[in-house]
C-alpha positions in Angstrom: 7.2 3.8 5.0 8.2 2.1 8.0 12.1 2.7 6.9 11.4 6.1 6.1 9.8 6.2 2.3 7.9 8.5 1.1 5.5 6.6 -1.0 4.4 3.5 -2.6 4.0 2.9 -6.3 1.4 -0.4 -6.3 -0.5 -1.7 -9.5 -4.2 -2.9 -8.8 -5.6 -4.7 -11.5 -9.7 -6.0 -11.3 -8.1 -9.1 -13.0 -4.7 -9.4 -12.9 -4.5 -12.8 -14.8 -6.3 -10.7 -17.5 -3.5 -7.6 -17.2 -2.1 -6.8 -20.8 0.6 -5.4 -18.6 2.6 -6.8 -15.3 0.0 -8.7 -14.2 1.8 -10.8 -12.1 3.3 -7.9 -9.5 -0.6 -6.6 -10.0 -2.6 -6.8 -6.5 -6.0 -7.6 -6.9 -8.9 -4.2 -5.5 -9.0 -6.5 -2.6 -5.4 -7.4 -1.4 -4.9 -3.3 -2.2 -7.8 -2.4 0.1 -6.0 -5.0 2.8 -2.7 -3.6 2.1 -3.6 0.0 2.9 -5.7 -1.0 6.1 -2.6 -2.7 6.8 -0.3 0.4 6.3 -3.3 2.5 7.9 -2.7 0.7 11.5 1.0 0.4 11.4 1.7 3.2 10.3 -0.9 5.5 12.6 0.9 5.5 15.8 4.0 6.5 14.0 2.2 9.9 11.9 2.7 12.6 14.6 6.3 10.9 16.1 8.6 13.5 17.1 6.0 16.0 17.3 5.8 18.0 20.2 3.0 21.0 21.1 
């Protein structure tokens, strides 16, 4: 985001240890809700850049 993508493709497992699937790049519901509060901040100064009325 910050070097100009435009989107995120994250997997968010309850129980990643658990995952039948990729568990280990799995975030847990709790790192992904600190992630996007994370991206949320940095990211919210930069929304309207370059936009002028």
């Amino acid at each position: 985001l910050a070097a100009g993508a435009d989107g995120l493709l994250i997997e968010v497992h309850p129980n990643p240890e658990t995952a039948l699937s990729d568990g280990a790049q799995s975030l847990t519901i709790e790192q992904f809700e600190a992630l996007m509060m994370d991206i949320r901040f940095s990211t919210s100064d930069r929304l309207f850049a370059g936009v002028t009325e």
